[in-house]
C-alpha positions in Angstrom: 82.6 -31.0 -116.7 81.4 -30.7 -112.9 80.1 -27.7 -111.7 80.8 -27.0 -108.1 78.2 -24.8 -106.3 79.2 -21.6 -104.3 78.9 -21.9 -100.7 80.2 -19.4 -98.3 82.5 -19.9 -95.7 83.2 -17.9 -92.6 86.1 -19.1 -90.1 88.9 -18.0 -88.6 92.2 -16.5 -90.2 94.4 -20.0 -89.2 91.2 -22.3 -90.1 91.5 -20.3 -93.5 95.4 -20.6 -93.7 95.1 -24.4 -93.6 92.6 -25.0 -95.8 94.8 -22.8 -98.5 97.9 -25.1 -97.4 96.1 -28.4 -98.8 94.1 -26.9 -101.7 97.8 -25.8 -102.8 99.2 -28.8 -102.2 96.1 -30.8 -104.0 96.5 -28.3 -106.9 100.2 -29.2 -107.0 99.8 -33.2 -107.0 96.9 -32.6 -110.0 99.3 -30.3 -112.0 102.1 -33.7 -112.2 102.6 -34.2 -115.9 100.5 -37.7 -117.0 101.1 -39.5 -120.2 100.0 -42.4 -121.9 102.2 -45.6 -122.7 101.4 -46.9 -125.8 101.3 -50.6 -125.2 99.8 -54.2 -126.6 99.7 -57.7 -125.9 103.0 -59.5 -126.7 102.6 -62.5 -124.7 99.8 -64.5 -123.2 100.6 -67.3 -120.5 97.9 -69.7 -120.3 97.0 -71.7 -117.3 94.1 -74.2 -116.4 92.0 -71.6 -115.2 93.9 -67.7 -115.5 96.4 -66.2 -117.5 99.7 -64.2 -117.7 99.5 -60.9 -119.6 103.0 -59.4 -121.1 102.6 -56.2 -122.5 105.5 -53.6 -123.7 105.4 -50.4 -125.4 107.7 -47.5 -126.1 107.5 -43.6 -125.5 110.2 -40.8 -125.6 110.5 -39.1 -122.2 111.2 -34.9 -123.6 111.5 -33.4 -120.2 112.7 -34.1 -116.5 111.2 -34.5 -113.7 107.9 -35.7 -112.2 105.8 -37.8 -114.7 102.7 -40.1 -114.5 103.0 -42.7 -116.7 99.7 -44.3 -117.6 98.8 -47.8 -119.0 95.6 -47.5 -120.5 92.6 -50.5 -121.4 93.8 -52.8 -119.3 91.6 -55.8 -118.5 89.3 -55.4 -115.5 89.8 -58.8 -114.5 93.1 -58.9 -113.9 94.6 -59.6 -110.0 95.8 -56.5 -108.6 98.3 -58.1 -106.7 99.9 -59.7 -109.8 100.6 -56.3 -111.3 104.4 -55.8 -112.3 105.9 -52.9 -114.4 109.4 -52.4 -115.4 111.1 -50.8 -117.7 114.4 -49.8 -119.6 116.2 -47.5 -122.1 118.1 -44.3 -122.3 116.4 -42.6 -120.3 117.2 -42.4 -116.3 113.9 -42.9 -114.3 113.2 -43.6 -110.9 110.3 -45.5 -109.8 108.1 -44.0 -107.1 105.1 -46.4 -107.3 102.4 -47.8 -108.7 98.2 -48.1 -108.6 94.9 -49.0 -110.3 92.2 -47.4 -111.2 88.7 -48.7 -112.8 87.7 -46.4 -115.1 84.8 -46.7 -117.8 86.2 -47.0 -121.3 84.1 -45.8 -124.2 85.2 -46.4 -128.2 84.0 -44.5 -130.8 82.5 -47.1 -132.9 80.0 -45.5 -134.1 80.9 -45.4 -137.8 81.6 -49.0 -138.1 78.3 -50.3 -136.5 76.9 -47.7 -139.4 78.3 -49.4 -141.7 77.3 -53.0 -140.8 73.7 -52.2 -139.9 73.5 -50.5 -143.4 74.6 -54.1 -144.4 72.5 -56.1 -142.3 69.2 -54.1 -144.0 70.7 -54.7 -147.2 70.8 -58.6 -146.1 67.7 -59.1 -144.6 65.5 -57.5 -147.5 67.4 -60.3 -150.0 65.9 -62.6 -147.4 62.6 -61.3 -147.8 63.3 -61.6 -152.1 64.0 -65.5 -151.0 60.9 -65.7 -148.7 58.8 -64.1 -151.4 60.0 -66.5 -154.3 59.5 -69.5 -152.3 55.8 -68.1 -151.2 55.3 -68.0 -155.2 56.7 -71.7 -156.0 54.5 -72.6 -153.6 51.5 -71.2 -155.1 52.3 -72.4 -158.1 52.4 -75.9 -156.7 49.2 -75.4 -155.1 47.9 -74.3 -158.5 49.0 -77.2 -160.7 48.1 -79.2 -158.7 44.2 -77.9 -158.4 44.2 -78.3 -162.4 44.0 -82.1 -162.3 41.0 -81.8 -160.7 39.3 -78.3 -162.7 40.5 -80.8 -165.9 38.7 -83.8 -164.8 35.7 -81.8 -164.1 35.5 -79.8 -167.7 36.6 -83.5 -169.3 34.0 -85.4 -167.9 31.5 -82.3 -168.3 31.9 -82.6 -172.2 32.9 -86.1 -172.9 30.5 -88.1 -175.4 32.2 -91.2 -176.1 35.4 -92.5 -174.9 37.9 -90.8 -172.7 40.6 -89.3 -174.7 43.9 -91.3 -173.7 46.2 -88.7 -175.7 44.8 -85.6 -174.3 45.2 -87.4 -170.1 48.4 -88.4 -170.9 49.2 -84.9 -172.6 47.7 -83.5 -169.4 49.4 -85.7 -166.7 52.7 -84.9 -168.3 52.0 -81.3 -168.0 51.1 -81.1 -164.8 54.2 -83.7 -164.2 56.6 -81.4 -165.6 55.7 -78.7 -164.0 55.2 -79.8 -160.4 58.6 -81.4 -161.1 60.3 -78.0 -162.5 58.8 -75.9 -159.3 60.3 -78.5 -156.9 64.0 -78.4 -158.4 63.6 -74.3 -158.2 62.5 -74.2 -154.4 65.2 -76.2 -153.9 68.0 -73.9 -154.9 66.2 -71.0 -153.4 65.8 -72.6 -150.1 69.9 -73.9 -150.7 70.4 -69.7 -151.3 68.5 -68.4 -148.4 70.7 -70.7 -146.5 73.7 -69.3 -147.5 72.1 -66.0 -147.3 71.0 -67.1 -143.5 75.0 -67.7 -143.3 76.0 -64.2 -144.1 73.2 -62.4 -142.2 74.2 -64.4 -138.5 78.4 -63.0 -139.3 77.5 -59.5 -139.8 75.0 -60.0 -136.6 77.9 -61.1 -134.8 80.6 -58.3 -135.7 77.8 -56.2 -134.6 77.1 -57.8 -131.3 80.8 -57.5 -130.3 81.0 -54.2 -131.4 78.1 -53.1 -129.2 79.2 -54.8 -126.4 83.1 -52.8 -126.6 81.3 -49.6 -127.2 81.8 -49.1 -123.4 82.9 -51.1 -120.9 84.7 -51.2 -117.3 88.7 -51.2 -117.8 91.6 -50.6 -115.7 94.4 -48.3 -115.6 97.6 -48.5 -114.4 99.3 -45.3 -112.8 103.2 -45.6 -112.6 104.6 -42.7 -110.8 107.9 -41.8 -112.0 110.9 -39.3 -111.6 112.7 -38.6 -115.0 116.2 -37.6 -114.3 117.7 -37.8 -117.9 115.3 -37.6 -121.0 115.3 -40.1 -123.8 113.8 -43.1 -125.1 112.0 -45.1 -122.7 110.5 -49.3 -123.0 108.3 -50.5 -120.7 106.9 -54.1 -120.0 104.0 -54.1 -118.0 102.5 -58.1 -116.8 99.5 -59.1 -114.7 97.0 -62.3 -114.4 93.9 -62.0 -115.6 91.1 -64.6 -115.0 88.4 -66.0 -117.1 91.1 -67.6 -119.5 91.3 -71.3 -119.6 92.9 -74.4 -122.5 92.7 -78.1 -122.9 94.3 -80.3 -125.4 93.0 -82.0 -128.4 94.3 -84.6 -130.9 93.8 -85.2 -134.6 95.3 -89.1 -135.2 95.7 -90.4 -138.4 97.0 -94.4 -139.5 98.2 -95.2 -142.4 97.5 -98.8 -143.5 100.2 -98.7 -146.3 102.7 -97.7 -143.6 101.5 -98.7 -140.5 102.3 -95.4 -139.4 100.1 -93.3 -137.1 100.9 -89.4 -137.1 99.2 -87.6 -134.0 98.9 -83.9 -134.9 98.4 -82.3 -131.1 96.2 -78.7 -131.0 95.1 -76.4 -127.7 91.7 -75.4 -127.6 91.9 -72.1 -126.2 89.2 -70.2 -124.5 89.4 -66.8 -122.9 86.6 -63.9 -122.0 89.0 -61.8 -119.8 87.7 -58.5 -122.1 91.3 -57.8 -124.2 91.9 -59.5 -127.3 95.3 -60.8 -127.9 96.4 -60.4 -131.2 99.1 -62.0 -132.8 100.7 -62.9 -130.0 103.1 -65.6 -128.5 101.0 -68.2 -127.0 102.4 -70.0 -124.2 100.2 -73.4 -122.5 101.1 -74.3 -119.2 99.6 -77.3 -116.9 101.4 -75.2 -114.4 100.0 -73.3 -111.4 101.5 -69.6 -111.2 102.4 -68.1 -107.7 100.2 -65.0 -108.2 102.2 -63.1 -105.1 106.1 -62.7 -104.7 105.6 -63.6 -100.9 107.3 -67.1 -99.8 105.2 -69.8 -98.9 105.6 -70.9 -94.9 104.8 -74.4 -93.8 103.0 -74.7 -90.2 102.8 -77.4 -88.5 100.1 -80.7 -89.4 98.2 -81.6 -86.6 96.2 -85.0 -86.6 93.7 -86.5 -84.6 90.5 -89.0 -84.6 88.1 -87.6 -86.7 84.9 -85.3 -84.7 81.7 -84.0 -87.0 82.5 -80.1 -87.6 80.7 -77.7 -85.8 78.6 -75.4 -88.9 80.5 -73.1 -90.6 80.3 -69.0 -89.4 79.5 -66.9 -92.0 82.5 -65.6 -93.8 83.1 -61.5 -94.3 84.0 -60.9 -97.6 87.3 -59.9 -98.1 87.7 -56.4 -99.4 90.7 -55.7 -102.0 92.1 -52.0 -102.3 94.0 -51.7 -105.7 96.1 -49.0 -104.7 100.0 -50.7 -104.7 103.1 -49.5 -103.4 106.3 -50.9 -104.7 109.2 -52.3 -102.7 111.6 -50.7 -101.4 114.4 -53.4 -102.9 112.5 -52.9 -106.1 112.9 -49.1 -106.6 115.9 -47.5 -108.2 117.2 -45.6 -111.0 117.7 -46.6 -114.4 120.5 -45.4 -115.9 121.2 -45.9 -119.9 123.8 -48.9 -121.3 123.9 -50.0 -117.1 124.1 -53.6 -116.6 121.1 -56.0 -117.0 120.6 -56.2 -113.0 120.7 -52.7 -112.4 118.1 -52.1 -115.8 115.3 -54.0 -113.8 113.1 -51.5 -112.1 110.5 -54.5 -110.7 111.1 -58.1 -110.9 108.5 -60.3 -113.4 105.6 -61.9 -111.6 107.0 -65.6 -110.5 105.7 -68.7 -112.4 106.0 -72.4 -111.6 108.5 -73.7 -113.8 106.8 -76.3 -115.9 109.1 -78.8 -117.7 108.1 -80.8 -120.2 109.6 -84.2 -119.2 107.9 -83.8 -115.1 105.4 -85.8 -114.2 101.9 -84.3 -114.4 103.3 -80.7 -115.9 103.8 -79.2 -119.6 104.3 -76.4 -121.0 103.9 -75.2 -124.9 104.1 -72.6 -127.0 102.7 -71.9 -130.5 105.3 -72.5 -133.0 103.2 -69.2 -134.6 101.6 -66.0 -133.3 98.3 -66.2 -132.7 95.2 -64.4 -132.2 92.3 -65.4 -129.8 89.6 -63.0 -129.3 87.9 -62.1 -125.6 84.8 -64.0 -127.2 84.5 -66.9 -124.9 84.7 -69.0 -128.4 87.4 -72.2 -128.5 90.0 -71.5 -130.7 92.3 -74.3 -131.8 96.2 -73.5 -132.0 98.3 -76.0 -133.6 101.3 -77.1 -131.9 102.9 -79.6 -133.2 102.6 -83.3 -135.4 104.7 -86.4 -135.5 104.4 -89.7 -136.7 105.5 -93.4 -135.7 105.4 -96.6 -136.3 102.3 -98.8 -135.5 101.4 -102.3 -134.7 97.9 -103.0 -135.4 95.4 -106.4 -134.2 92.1 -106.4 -134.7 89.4 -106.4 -130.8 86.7 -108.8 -131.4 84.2 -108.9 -128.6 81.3 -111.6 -130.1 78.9 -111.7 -127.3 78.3 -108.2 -127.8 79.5 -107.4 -131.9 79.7 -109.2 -134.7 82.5 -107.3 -136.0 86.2 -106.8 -135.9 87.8 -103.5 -134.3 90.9 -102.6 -135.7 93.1 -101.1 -132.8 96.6 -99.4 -133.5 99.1 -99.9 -130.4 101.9 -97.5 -130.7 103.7 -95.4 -127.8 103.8 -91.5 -127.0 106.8 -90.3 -128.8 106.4 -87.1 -128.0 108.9 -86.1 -124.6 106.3 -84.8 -123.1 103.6 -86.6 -121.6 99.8 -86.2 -123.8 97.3 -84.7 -121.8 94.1 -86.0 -121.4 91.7 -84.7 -124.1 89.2 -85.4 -127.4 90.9 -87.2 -130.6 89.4 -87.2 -134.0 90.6 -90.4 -135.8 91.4 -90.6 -138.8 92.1 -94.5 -141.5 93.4 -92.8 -144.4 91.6 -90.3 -145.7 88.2 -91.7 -144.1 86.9 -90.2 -140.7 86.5 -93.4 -138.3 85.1 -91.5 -135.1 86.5 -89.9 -131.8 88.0 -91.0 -128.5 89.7 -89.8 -125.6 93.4 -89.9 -125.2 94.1 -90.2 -121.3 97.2 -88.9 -119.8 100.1 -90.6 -121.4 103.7 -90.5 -120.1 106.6 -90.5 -123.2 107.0 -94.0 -123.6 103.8 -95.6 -122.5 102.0 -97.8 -124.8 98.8 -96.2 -126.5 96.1 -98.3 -128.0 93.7 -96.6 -130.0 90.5 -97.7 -132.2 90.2 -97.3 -135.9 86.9 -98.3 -136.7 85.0 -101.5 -138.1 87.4 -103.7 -141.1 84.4 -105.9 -142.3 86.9 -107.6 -144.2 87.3 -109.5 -141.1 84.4 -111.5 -140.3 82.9 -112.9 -136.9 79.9 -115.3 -136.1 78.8 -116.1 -132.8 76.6 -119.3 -132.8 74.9 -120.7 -129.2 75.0 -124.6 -130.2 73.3 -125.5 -126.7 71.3 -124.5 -123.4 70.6 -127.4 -121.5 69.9 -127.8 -117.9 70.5 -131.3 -116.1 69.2 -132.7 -112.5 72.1 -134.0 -110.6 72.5 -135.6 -107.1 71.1 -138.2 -104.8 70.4 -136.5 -101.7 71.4 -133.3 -102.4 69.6 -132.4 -105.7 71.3 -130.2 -107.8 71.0 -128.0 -111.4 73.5 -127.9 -113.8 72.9 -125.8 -116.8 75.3 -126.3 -119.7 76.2 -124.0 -122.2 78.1 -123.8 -125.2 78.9 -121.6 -127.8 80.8 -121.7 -131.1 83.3 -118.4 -132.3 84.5 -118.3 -135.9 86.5 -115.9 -137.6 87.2 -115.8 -140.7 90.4 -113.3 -142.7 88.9 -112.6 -145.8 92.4 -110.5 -147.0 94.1 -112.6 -150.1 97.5 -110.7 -149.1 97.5 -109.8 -145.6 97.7 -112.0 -142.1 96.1 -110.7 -139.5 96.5 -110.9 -135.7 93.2 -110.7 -133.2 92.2 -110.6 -129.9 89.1 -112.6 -129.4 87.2 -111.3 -125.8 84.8 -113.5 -124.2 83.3 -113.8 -121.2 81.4 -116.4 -118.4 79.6 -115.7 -115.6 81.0 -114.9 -111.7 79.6 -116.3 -108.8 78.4 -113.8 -106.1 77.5 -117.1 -104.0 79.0 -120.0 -102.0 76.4 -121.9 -103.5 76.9 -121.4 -107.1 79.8 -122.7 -109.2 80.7 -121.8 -112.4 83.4 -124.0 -114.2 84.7 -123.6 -117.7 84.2 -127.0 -119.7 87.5 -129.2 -121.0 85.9 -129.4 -124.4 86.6 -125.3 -124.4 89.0 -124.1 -127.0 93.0 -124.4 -125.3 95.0 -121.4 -124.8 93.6 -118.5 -123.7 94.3 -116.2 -120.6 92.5 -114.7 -118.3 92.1 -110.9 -117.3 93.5 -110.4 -114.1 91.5 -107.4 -113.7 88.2 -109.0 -115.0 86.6 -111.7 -113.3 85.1 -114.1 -116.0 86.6 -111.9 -118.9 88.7 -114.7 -121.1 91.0 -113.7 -124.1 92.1 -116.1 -127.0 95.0 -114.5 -129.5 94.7 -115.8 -133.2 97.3 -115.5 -135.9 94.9 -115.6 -139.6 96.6 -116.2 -142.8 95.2 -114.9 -145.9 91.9 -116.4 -146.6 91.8 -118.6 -143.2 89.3 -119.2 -141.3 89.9 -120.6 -137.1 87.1 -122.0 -134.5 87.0 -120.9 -131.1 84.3 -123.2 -128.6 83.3 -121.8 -125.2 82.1 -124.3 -122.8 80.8 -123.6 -119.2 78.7 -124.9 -116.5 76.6 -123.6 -114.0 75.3 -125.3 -110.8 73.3 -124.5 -108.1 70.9 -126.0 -105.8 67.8 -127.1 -107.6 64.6 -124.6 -107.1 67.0 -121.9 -106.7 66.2 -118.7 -109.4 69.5 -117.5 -110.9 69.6 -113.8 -112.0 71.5 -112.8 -115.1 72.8 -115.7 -116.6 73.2 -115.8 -120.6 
């Protein structure tokens, strides 16, 4: 409580009438009724780099008149200006206004973190029990193995004839055993203490975020009210909050047997904003939301030829004041079983409408509640799985892998586009390896990699290098070379269909040509987006094996250096 010292004030009879008039009316604003709103987290809005906070509560209004309703605990990094609060029930109440305050929070958590630190002790002198048995296997070790040696001494000390073979070989199998028996038992200790380590770095944890709620900044929001009719009262209270952020992620799986591929797609969800959302719906938006209910005003676009900037001035900070007033068009009375229009006290912060099936924007929600702590920890929420059907061929790139890549081309059938994100894949029940889905529109094609099939084989053979002289008067050097490609489909039931990749060099000069050789095996095409990059596609039958030969030439004037040919 604050103590106010006594100081003594002389002035005159109208300073002294004054100064009565406002204490009286200070005394009277401090003496308005305040109550707390019960409220928690219904709804969390998540954006690419903030979220929405929905929260409602419930409390029966007894008596008339002038009332502060207060929402308590409210996250200090949420956007002042973003702050809505409405409300709805039997009770008739007029809004007069709203503000925020940052007040220091402190939870009595004092019992709990008694608790777990009487459990941590407990756990960490079992670690020492661990550290302490291992210390003694390990003497032991040291010990049995100093008896070879103390036994080869004594031995050799009293031998008078021939070395005992029995009694070595009795000895070796001692010390054998033994070393062999103290190994197996560190082992499981050291497998314990691990677990043990496990246990010890949880409880650590619930601790540390325990301390760090014990007391911490928080805001609350003031919502001055008039109660004209008493009754049952249900507020909704929403605001951003930053420090929040989501991405997508993928886990893909093909089935051979099917030639099916089922994407199951999950949000990784981050969020440090300093309220935990609990059981909540979840909703994941690509979407941008319009903080401020103010309309956006185009001005007009000037353009010019470009001029170097002058340097920047320094910029003043901007100050924000968190007191609000509501408007005027928002105000009113709510009166019970009124209409839905006349129920609404404020209107809901404005969002960016986010349709699944536009262009560059999504939106999701859990098909469950969930919970994501203010940890700053990714949390996966599953959304949703489907499966379709897939055609698969097998990549084969020989210059740089002797092995066959079996890729699964299928389309997004989802009707929503995939955002760009990590994949696990998945042949079977085997884990093949990750990728990165890139932003697919519903209906594009989508070619992903499943991994190495070594029951498809590939050799790549160079059967010649050779360089020629060429030319009369203008001498010339042509190197030639040529390669041979064979793969072979080593499956007694299945045909197979593969892209072979292959590649010749691209002249960066006038002087240099590169020509691919007529001997060169017919039919393949080349990458219009490549330059060099050639592509043969082969149809295998079981158990058949197919020849590819790449030919080229490369001249250029003789005594000329070439850098990076084959």
């Amino acid at each position: 409580m604050s103590k106010l010292s006594s100081v003594k004030i002389i002035a005159r009879p109208l300073v002294i009438a004054m100064l009565a008039m406002v204490a009286l009316a200070g005394f009277a604003r401090a003496e308005t009724p305040a109550a707390d709103v019960p409220t928690r987290i219904v709804r969390a809005e998540v954006y690419p780099n903030l979220a929405r906070i929905v929260r409602s509560g419930e409390i029966r209004l007894e008596k008339t008149g002038p009332l502060r309703l207060d929402i308590v605990r409210l996250s200090e990094r949420l956007d002042a200006d973003s702050f809505r609060f409405t409300g709805r029930g039997r009770a008739k109440v007029r809004i007069v206004g709203t503000s925020l305050e940052r007040v220091f929070y402190s939870e009595d958590a004092d019992a709990q973190i008694a608790v777990l630190q009487k459990q941590l002790d407990s756990l960490k002198d079992e670690d020492l029990a661990y550290a302490d048995r291992l210390a003694a296997l390990g003497t032991e070790r040291k010990f049995v193995e100093s008896l070879v040696s103390t036994y080869a001494k004594e031995e050799s000390t009293r031998m008078t004839g021939a070395p005992s073979t029995d009694k070595w070989a009795k000895a070796g199998a001692f010390v054998r055993e033994r070393l062999v028996a103290v190994s197996r038992e560190a082992r499981a200790v050291d497998a314990e203490r691990k677990a043990h380590a496990k246990k010890i770095a949880e409880v650590e944890e619930k601790l540390n975020q325990l301390n760090s709620k014990r007391g911490q900044w928080t805001m609350v929001a003031h919502v001055e009210a008039e109660v004209a009719e008493p009754g049952d009262f249900a507020v909704e209270a929403s605001y951003v909050v930053y420090n929040a952020r989501w991405g997508m992620g993928y886990d893909v799986r093909f089935d051979p047997a099917k030639n099916e591929t089922e994407m199951r797609c999950h949000a990784t969800v981050a969020q440090g904003t300093g309220e935990d959302w609990e059981g909540v719906t979840l909703v994941l938006s690509t979407a941008q939301p319009q903080i401020g209910g103010t309309i956006p005003e185009l001005y007009p676009r000037y353009i010019d030829f470009y001029q170097p900037a002058p340097p920047p001035a320094p910029m003043a900070q901007a100050k924000r004041s968190y007191a609000m007033e509501m408007d005027e068009a928002a105000v009113g009375d709510i009166p019970a079983a009124a209409p839905a229009e006349e129920e609404t006290i404020v209107r809901d912060a404005e969002i960016v409408a986010a349709d699944v099936n536009t262009v560059g924007l999504a939106t999701f929600t859990a098909p469950r509640p969930a919970t994501i702590p203010s940890d700053e920890q990714v949390h996966r929420v599953f959304l949703l799985s489907r499966a379709w059907a897939t055609t698969t061929h097998y990549e084969i790139v020989p210059e740089l892998s002797n092995f066959a890549y079996l890729a699964a081309k299928t389309t997004n059938g989802f009707d929503f586009p995939l955002l760009e994100g990590p994949a696990s894949l998945y042949q079977g029940d085997a884990f093949v390896g990750r990728a990165t889905i890139k932003t697919t529109q519903p209906g594009d094609e989508l070619l992903l990699p499943f991994g190495v099939d070594e029951r498809v084989q590939v050799e790549r053979e160079r059967l010649n290098r050779k360089a020629r002289e060429t030319g009369i008067i203008e001498k010339s050097t042509k190197l030639e070379y040529r390669y041979r490609i064979t793969v072979k489909n080593t499956y007694q039931k299945k045909s197979i269909e593969a892209r072979v990749v292959e590649r010749v060099p691209t002249s960066q000069h006038e002087d240099i040509s590169v020509s691919i050789a007529d001997s060169t095996t017919a039919g393949y095409e080349k990458d219009k987006e490549k330059p060099g990059v050639i592509v043969w596609s082969l149809s295998l039958a079981p158990g058949t094996t197919k020849e590819i030969h790449l030919d080229f030439d490369v001249k250029h004037p003789r005594g000329k250096q070439i850098v990076n040919l084959p």
